[in-house]
Structures are given as C-alpha cells and as structure tokens.
C-alpha positions in Angstrom: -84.9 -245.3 5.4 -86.1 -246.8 2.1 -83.9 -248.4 0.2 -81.9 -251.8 0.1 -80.9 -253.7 3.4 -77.7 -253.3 4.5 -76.3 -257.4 4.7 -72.4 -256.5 5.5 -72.9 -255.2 9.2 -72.6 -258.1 11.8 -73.2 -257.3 15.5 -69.7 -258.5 17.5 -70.3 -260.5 20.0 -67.8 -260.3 22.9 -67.9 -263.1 25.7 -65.7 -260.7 27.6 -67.7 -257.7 27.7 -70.1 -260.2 29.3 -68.1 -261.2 32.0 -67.0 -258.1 33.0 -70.4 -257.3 33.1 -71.3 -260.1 35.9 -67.9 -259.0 37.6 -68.9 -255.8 38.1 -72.4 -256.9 40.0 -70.8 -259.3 42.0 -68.5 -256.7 43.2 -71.5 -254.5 43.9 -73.0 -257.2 45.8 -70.1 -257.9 48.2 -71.4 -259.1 51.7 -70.3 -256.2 54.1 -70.3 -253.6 51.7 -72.2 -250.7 52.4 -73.9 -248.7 49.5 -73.6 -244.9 49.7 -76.7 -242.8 50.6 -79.1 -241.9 47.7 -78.6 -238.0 48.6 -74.9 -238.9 48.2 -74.6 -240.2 45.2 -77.1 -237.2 43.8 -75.2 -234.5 45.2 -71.3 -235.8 44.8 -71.2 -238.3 42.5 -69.1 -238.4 39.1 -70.7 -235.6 37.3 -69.1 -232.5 37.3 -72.5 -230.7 36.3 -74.5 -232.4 38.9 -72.5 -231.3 41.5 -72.1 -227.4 39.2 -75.7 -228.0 39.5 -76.1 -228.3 43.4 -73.8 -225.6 44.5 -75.2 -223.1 42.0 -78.6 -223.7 43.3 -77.1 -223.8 46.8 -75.0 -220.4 45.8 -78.5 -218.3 44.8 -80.8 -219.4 47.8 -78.0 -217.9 50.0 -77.4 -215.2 48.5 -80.8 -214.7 48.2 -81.1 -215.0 52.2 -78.4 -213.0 52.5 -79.9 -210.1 50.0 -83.7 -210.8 52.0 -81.9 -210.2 55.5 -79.8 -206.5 54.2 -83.1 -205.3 52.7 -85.1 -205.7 55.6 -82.3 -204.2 57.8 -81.6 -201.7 55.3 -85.7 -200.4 53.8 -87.7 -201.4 57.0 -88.9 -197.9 58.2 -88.6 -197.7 62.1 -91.7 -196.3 62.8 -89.5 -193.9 65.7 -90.6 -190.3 67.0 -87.9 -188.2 66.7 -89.7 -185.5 69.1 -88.9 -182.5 66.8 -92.5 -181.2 65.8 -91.2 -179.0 62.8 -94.0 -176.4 61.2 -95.2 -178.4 58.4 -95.6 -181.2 61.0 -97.5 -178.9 63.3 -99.5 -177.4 60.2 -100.6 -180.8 58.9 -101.5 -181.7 63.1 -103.8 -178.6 63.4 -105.8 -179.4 60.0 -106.6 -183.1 60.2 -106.2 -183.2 64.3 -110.5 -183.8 64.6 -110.1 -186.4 61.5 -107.5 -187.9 63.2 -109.0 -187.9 66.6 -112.4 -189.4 64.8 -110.7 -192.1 63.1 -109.5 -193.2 66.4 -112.6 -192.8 67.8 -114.3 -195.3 65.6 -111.3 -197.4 65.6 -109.5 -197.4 68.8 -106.7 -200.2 67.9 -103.3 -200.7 66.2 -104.8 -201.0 62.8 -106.3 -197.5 63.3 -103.4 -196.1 64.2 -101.7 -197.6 61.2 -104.3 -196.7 59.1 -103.6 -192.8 59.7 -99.9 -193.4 59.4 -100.3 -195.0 56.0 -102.2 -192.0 54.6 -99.8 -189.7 56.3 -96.5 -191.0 54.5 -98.5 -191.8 51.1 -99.0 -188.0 51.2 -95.1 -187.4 51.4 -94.2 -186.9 54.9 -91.2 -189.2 56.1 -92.1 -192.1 59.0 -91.0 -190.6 61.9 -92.8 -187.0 61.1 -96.3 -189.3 60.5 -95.4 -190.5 63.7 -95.1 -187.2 65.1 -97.6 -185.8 63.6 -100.3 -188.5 64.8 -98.7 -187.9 68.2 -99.0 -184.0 67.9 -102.8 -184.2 66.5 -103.7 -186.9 69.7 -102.1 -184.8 72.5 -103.5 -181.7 70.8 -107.4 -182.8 70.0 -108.2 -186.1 71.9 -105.9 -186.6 74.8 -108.6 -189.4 76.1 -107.0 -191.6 73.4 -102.9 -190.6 74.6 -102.8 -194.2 76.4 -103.5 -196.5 73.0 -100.5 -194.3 71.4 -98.2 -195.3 74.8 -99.4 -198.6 74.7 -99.0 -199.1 71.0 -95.5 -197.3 71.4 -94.5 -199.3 74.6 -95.4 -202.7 72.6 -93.1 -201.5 69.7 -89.8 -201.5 72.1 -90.7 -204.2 73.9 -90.5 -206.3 70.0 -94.0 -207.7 70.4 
C-alpha cells in the first residue's frame, strides 16, 4: 500500500467483549450439559444454506432412485414368448435354423442362448419374436437341445 502510515486509527479495546467472551465458554462447559451430535449440528444447524444444501442433495438421490426403479420397470425387455410364430418369424427360423442349432452346439449354456438373441433383436426383430424365433429354429432343426431352452425358460419364472 505505499504511501504514508496511517497514525489516527487506534484499535478499541473493550473489557466487555471479553467477558462475554469467557461467559459464553463457561456456559458451554456446563456440567450436565450434553453437546449435540456432530451429524446434527451439520445437517440442522443455523444456516439456512447448509440445511438448502442437505435436502437438495437428499431431493436428487431420490429422485434419482425413484427415476432408476421406473426405467427398469418401464425399458427392461421381458424376454417372454408370445407363442404366435408370424411369417417373418418362421422365415428368419428356416434360414439361420442350422446356424442357430450350431451355435448351440458349440455352446450349450445361457450365454449361447443369449448370444443368438442378441444378434436377433440387433437385426430388428422385437424380444419376444427373437424369442420365438430361437424357439421355432430349436424345435424345428435340433430338438436334442429343446431341454436347455425349458430349463433356461423354467429358471426365468422361477426369478433365478
């Protein structure tokens, strides 16, 4: 701040200020007094933006769980036969049956049969069709393999 010293300003000195000072922590100190909780004093003490602070945070992560929870009601694909083979089903069934049937050949588990219904709805077909279809193609070309589709399909009900 270059420049000459200011000599007018004196600090004032207030005994009482003092006192009221020591007051105070004796008060706090009181035998038998019990101090509030830490998470307390955080979440409703004096400030009004703390506590905004806290319920706004609180606010999104429900909301947030509540949004989570309605999506995956609302977009999870049940993975449901509707038993209806239509003709573009049963077209689809006769030209990839053997490719379908060999895939479960070489893997004969859940994650072959999810593999095939992957490709099937990447190439369009709804969740229930790709189910059908996989169903049609088994029955149709490798019927020895008709117990891992039951099996797979008897797990899905039972919510394992």
């Amino acid at each position: 701040m270059g420049g000459k010293p200011v000599t007018n300003v004196h600090p004032i000195r207030r005994p009482d200020a003092v006192d009221t000072a020591k007051q105070f922590a004796a008060e706090l100190d009181t035998p038998g007094r019990r101090p509030a909780p830490r998470w307390t004093a955080k979440c409703f003490g004096r400030s009004r933006f703390r506590r905004a602070a806290v319920y706004d945070g609180l606010a999104v992560t429900l909301l947030m769980a509540l949004m989570t929870c309605l999506g995956v009601i609302t977009f999870a694909a049940s993975a449901k036969a509707d038993g209806v083979i239509d003709d573009d089903e049963q077209v689809y069934a006769d030209a990839y049956g053997g490719a379908i049937c060999q895939v479960l050949d070489e893997h004969y588990s859940l994650a072959g049969v999810v593999g095939i219904y992957d490709v099937i709805v990447e190439q369009g077909y709804a969740p229930d069709s790709a189910v059908d279809i996989i169903n049609v193609a088994v029955h149709e070309h490798c019927p020895d393999n008709w117990r891992l589709l039951v099996a797979i399909g008897r797990a899905a009900r039972a919510g394992a």
